[in-house]
N, C-alpha and C positions, 0 to 999 in steps of 0.2 A: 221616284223616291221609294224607299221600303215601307211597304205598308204594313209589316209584321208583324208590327209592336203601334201600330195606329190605335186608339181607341176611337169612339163617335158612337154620341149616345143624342137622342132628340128625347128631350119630356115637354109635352104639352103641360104647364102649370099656370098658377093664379085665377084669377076669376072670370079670363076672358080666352083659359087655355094657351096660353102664349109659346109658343114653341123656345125654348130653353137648349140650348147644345154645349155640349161637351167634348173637346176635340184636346187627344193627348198622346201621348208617348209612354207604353208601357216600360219601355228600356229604362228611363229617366224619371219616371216617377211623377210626374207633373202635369197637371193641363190646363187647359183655357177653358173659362164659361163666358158663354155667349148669353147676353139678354137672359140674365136671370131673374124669372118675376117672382120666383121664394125661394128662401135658404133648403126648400125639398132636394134640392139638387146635390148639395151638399153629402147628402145619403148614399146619390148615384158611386160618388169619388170613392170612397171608402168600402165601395161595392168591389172597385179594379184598385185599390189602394193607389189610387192619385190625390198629388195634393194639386190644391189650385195654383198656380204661378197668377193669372193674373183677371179680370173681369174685362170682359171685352163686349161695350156697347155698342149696336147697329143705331141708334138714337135715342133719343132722353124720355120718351111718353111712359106716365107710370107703368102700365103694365107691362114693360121690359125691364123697369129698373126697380121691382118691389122688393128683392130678394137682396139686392147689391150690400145695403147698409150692414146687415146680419151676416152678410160675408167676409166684406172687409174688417168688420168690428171682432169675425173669430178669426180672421188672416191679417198680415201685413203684407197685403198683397194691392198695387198700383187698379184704379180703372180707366181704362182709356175709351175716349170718348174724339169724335169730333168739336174743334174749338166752338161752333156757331150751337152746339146742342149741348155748350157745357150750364149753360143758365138754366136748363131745365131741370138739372138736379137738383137747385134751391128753389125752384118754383113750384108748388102746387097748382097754380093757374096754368103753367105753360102747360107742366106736363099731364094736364086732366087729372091726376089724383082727385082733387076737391069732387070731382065729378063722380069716378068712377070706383074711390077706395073710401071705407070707411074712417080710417086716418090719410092727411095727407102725406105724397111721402115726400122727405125731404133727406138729401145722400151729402153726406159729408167724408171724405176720404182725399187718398192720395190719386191728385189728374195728372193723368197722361195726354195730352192733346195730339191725337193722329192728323194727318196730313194724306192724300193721296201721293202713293207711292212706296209709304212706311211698310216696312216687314217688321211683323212679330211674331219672335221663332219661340217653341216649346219641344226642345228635342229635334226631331226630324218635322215638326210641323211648322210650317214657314208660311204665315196668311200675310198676303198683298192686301193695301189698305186701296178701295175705290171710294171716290166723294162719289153720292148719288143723292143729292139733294133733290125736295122735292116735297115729299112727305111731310118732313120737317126738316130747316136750313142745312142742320150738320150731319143727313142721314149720310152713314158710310155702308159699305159690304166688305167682306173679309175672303181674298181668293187664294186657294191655293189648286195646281193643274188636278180636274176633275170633283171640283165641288167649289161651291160660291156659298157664304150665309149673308142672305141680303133682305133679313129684318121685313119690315114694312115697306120696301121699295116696289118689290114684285110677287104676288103669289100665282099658285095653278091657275092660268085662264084668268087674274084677276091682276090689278095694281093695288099699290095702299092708294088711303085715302086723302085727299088733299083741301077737305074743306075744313082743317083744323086750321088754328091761328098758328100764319108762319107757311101753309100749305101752299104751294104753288103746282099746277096740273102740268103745265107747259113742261117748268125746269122738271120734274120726274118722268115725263115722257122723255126727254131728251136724255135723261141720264140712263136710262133703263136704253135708249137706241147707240148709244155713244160710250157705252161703259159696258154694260153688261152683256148686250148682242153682239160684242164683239169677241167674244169670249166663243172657246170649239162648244160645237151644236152640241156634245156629249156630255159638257160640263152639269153635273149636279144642283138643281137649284134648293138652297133650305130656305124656305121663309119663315117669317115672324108667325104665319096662325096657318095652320090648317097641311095637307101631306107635299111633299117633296115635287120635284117635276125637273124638267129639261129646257134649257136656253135654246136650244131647235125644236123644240116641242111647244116653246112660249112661241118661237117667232112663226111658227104657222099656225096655231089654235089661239093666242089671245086677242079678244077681241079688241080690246083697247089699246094694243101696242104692236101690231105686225111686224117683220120684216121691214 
């Protein structure tokens, strides 16, 4: 593809640092937020004069979704979410808010419900929709050739965590083996917290998920 007019911006935001992405098309004017945990990101667009086309959740745990409401409430713009991680938007319980935010948050907008296999295009940006449950029921990644954002499923030398309610170790190992390592060893990994890495770099340095 042309990468000429690509944008890609990562901001570490909210209170737990959550890596926040912004992936768009200078040509056209538009782009995609990924896991926004505040409307800060909102600043980045208007930085490269993009507007948002649409929100796009890796799954529902507050700190990826604190920003969402204050986005769609200044856009009419869809959030797409995996079907099993769409209850965690009305829930405070599921998705730890009560825990971890001063208000709980609770997202009311226009659902998109992704599926593995969906493409959603922005311009020249075209992300493949992966289930990688695990994490949480409905966690997905977003690929397109030479970079993957996959949320909470995988980080540096690390996986997410699976002792939340709805956490399963087994199904996220096997999706991280069967979805993500399959992907060329050069592919871009962005996770939910902490700095970038490689899908041949995970399969021979993480401890938890080899080869």
């Amino acid at each position: 593809m042309d990468t000429s007019n690509l944008v890609l911006m990562r901001m570490p935001l909210g209170p737990l640092g959550t890596n926040c992405y912004v992936i768009g098309d200078k040509k056209v004017g538009e782009a995609v937020i990924i896991d926004p945990a505040s409307t800060e990101v909102l600043e980045a667009l208007k930085k490269y004069d993009l507007k948002p086309k649409a929100v796009l959740l890796t799954h529902g745990h507050g700190d990826h979704i604190g920003g969402v409401q204050g986005i769609v409430d200044a856009y009419d713009i869809p959030i797409y979410i995996q079907h099993d991680d769409v209850k965690y938007l009305s829930d405070p319980e599921l998705n730890l808010s009560n825990y971890s935010n001063p208000t709980p948050i609770i997202v009311k907008g226009r659902i998109e419900e992704v599926r593995e296999g969906d493409h959603i295009t922005c311009g020249s940006v075209d992300l493949t929709v992966y289930e990688t449950p695990g994490h949480t029921p409905g966690g997905v990644c977003y690929y397109m050739p030479g970079l993957v954002f996959v949320g909470d499923t995988l980080f540096n030398q690390s996986i997410g965590r699976t002792d939340f309610v709805e956490g399963d170790y087994d199904t996220l190992i096997d999706a991280i083996k069967t979805k993500l390592y399959t992907l060329p060893d050069e592919t871009m990994v962005y996770p939910g917290h902490g700095p970038e890495t490689q899908i041949g770099y995970e399969k021979q340095y993480n401890p938890f998920v080899g080869a």
